[in-house]
C-alpha positions in Angstrom: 0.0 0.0 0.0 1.4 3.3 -0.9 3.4 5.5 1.9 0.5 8.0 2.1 -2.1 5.9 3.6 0.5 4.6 5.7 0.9 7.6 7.7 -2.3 8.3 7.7 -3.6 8.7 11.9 -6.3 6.5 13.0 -8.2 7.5 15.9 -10.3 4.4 16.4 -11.0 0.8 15.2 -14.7 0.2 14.2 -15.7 -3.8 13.8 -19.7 -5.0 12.7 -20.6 -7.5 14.5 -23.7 -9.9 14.6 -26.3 -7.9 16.9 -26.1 -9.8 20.6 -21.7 -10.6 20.3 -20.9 -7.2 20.9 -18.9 -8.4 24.2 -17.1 -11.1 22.4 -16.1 -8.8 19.6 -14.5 -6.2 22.2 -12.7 -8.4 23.8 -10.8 -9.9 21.2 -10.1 -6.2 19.7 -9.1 -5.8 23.7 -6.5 -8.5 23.0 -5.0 -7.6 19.7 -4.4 -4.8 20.5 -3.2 -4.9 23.9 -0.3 -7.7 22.0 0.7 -4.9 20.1 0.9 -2.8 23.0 -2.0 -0.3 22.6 -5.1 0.6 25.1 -8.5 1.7 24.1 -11.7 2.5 25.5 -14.1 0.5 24.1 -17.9 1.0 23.5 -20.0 -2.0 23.1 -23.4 -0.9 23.5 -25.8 -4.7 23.9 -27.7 -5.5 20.1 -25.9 -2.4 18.4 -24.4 -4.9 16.1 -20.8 -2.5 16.4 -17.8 -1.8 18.6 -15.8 1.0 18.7 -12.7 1.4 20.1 -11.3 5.1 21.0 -7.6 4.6 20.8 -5.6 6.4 23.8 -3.6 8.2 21.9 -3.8 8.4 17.7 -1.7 5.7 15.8 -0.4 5.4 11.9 -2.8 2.8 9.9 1.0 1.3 8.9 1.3 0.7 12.8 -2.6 -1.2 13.3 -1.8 -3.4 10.3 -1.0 -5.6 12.7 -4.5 -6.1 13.3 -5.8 -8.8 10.9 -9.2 -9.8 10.0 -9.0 -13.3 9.5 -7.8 -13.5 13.3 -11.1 -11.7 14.5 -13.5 -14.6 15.3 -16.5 -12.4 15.9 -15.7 -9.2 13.7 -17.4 -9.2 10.2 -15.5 -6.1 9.1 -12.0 -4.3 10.5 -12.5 -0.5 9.9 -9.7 2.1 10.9 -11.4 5.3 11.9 -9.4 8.7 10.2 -12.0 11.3 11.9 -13.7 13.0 14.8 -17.2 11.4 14.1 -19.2 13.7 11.5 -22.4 15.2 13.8 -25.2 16.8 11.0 -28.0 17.8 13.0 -29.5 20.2 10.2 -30.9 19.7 6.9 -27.6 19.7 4.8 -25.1 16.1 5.8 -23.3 16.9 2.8 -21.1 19.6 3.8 -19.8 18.7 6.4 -18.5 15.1 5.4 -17.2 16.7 2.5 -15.2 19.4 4.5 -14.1 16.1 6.6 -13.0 14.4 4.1 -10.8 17.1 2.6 -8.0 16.5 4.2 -7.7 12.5 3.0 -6.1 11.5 0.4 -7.6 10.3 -2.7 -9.4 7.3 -3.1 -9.6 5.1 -6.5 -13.2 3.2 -5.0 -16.5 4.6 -4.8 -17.4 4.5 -1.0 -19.5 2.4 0.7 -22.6 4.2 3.2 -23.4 1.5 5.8 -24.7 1.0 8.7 -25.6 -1.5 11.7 -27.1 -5.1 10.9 -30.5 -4.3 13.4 -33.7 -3.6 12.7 -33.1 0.1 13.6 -30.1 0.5 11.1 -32.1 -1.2 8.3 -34.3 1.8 8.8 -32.1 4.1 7.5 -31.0 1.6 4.0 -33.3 4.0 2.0 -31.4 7.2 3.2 -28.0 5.8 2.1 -29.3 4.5 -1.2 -30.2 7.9 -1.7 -27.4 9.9 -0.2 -24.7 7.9 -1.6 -25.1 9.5 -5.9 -24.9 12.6 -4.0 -22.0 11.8 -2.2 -19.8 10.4 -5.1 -21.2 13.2 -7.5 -19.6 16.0 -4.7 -16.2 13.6 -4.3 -15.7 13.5 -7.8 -16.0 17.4 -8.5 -13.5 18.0 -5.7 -11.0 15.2 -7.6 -11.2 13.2 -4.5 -11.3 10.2 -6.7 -8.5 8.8 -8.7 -8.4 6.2 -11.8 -7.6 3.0 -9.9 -4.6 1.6 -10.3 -5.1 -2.4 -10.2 -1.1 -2.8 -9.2 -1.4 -1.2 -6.2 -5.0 -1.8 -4.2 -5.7 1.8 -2.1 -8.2 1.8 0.7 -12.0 1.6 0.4 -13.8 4.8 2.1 -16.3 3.6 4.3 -19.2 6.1 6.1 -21.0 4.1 9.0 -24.4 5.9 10.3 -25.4 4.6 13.7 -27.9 7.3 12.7 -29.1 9.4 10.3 -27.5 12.6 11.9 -24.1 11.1 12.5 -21.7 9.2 10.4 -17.8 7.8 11.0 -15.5 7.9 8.6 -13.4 5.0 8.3 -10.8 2.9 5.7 -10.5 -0.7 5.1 -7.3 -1.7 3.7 -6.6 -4.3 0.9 -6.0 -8.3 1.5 -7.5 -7.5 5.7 -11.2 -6.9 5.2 -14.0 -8.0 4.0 -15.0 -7.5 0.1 -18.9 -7.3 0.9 -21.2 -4.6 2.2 -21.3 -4.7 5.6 -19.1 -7.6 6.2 -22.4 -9.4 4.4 -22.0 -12.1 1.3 -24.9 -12.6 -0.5 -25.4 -15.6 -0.9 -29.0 -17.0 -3.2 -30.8 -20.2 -1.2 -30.2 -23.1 -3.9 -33.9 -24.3 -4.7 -32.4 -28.0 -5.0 -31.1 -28.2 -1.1 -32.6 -29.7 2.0 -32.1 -27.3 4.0 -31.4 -23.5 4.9 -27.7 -25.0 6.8 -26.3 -25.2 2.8 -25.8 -21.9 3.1 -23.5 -22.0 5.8 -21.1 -23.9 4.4 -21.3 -22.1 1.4 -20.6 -18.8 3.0 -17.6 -21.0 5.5 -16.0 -22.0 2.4 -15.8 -18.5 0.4 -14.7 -16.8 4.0 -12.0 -19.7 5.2 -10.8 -20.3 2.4 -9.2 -17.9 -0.5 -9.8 -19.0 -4.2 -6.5 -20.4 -4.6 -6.7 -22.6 -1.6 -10.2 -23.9 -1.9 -9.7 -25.3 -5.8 -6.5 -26.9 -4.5 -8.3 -28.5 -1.4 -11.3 -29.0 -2.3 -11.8 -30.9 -5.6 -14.4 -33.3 -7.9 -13.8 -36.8 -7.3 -12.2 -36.2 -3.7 -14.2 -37.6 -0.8 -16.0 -36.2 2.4 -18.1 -37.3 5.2 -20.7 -35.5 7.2 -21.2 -36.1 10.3 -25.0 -35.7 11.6 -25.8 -35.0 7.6 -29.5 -35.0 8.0 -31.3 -33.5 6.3 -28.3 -32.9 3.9 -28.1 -29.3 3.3 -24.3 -29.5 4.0 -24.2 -32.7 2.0 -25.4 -31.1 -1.0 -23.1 -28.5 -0.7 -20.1 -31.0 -1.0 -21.7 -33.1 -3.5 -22.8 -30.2 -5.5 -18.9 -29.4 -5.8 -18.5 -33.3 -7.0 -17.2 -35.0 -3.6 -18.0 -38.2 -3.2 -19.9 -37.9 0.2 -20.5 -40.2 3.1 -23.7 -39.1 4.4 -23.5 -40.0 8.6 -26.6 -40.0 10.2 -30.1 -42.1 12.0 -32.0 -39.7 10.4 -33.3 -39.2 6.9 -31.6 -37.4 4.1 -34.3 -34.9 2.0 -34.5 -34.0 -1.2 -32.1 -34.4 -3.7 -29.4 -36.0 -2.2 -30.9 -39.1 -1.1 -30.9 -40.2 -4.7 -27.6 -38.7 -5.5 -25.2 -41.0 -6.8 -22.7 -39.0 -5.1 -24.1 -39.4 -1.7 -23.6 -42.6 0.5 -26.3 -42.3 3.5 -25.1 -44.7 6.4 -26.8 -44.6 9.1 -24.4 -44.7 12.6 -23.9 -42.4 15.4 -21.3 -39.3 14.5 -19.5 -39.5 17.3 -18.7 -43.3 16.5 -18.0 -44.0 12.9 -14.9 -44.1 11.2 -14.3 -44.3 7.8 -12.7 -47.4 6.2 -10.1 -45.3 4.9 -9.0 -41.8 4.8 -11.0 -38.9 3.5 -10.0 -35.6 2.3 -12.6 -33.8 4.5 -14.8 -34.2 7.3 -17.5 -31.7 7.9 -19.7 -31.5 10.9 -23.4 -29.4 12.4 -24.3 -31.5 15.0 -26.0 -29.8 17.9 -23.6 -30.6 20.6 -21.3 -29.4 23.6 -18.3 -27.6 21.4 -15.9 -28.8 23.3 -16.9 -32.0 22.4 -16.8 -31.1 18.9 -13.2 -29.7 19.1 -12.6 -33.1 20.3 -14.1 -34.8 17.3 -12.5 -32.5 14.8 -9.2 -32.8 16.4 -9.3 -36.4 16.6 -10.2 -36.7 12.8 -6.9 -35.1 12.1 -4.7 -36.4 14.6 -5.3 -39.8 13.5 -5.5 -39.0 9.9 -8.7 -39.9 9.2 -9.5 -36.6 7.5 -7.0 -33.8 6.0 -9.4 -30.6 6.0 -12.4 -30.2 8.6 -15.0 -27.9 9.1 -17.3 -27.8 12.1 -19.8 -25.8 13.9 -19.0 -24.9 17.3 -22.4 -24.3 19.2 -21.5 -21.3 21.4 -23.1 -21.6 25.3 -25.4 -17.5 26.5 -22.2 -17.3 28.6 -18.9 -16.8 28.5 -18.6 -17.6 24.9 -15.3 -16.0 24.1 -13.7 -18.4 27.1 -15.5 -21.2 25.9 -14.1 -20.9 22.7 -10.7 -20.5 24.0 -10.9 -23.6 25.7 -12.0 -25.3 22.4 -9.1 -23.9 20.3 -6.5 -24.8 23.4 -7.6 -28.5 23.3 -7.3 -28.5 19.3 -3.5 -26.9 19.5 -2.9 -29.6 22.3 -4.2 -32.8 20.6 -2.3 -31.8 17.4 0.5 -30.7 18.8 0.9 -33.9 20.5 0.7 -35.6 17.1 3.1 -33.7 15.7 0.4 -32.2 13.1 1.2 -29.1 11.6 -1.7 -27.2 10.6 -3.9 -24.3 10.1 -7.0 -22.3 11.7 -9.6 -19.9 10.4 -12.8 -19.3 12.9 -15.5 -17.3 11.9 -19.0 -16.3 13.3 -20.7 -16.4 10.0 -23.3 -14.2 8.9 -25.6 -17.8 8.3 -24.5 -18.7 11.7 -26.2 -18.2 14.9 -25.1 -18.7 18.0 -22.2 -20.6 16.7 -18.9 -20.1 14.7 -17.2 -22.3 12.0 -13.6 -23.5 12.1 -12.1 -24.5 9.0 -8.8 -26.7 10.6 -6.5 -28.1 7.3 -3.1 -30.0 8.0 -0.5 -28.8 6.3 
């Protein structure tokens, strides 16, 4: 990223969140940045869907690149805040965001108006739909756009409204954020699956994974197994990419799959079967302690039954963030103990609920 965004001064970190994690999210901007040896206050107000966190003293973006994304279990988006927040309690909000940002540099990406995933903040959609022409129209009469330059990604402008008469003003950088609106893929439900839960491994696998890793792990002709398939929403997912797919569960597959040639349905206990020989991945909703799911996943790839999993861990109404420590400590433990070298990507999806999804591949 060019020198000049580098020095730019940030005066706070802004993450979206799913409305009800606000807690989990601050504490885990709490730790990152207290590892790189920075304090904040940090605001997060119950079902805002947001946390802010007002940096003691400002800092250069080069110096919070330390902050990553893909480590942010609960975050959806990673935004660094460049400005006092923008108040517009009269009739014109132009002017005063304009005469904000004045003193940025130029920007080669039209920016994105957002604001928080609640009931409240979808209120105000319409407003941004129709502020935003305005906006861009303004920026681009004062050259605060540039031709982009595909070489060399710049920062995306972001303006979050909490409300209608206040907005912050915020960057994302390239290759650490997220490339949809609001930290939110949109993602079509396939007509053909069993199940709403397709979509959460559809939405795990594009966030987890990056292109080039996902066609080099995940291929036609390899083989899966699901464990607690019914009624195979995740199943059609893998088959629907041309695994070969052990189907594990007592109960019923729906729909399609059940007559997909793809699909093998056996009908055993999760926790108990094994496959007759390796796999290349092992995939796993079952509604279950997530400790005990750690366990499961870990075990698959300690004894090499699978080389890529991904599971649901079913977050408890307290102390979540601890909880899902102490599920990421046993993983590191059990595979360190087997000398497995691997990776780890957990996410709070935007299909999840009170869950997140860990993608764990060995290397």
């Amino acid at each position: 990223m060019p020198n000049r965004y580098n020095q730019t001064k940030i005066n706070a970190l802004l993450c979206y969140c799913r409305a009800g994690f606000e807690q989990e999210c601050a504490a885990e901007i709490h730790d990152q940045l207290a590892h790189i040896g920075l304090n904040a206050n940090i605001s997060a107000t119950a079902n805002s869907a947001y946390v802010l966190a007002q940096l003691g003293a400002p800092q250069t973006l080069q110096k919070l690149q330390a902050i990553r994304l893909p480590q942010l279990v609960f975050a959806r988006q990673l935004l660094f805040v460049c400005a006092a927040p923008v108040d517009m309690p009269g009739r014109d909000r132009l002017t005063p965001i304009l005469d904000t940002l004045a003193g940025l540099p130029a920007l080669s990406q039209q920016p994105w108006l957002e604001t928080p995933d609640t009931n409240d903040g979808k209120s105000l959609s319409g407003f941004c739909k129709r502020f935003a022409p305005l906006l861009e129209q303004a920026l681009q009469q004062r050259g605060q756009f540039k031709p982009a330059d595909k070489e060399i990604p710049l920062p995306r402008l972001h303006l979050f409204f909490p409300l209608q008469e206040s907005c912050l003003i915020a960057l994302s950088i390239p290759n650490n954020r997220s490339e949809w609106l609001m930290g939110i893929p949109r993602l079509k439900m396939p007509h053909q699956a069993p199940s709403r839960s397709t979509l959460k491994l559809a939405e795990a696998l594009l966030t987890l994974l990056d292109d080039s890793q996902l066609r080099r792990i995940m291929q036609p002709g390899m083989r899966a197994v699901d464990l607690g398939a019914a009624p195979g929403g995740w199943t059609w997912q893998l088959s629907n990419r041309g695994l070969k797919v052990t189907a594990v569960d007592n109960g019923p597959l729906k729909g399609e799959v059940r007559d997909d040639p793809l699909v093998q349905h056996v009908r055993a206990d999760g926790f108990k079967y094994r496959p007759k020989k390796p796999v290349d991945w092992m995939v796993c909703d079952m509604v279950e302690q997530p400790i005990r799911i750690a366990q499961l996943a870990a075990d698959w790839l300690a004894e090499g039954w699978a080389r890529q999993v991904i599971v649901n861990f079913k977050l408890p109404m307290k102390k979540r963030y601890l909880e899902l420590q102490r599920c990421t400590a046993l993983v590191d433990q059990r595979l360190e103990r087997a000398g497995i070298r691997y990776q780890i990507h957990i996410k709070q999806l935007y299909h999840d609920r009170e869950e997140v999804t860990a993608w764990i591949g060995r290397i």
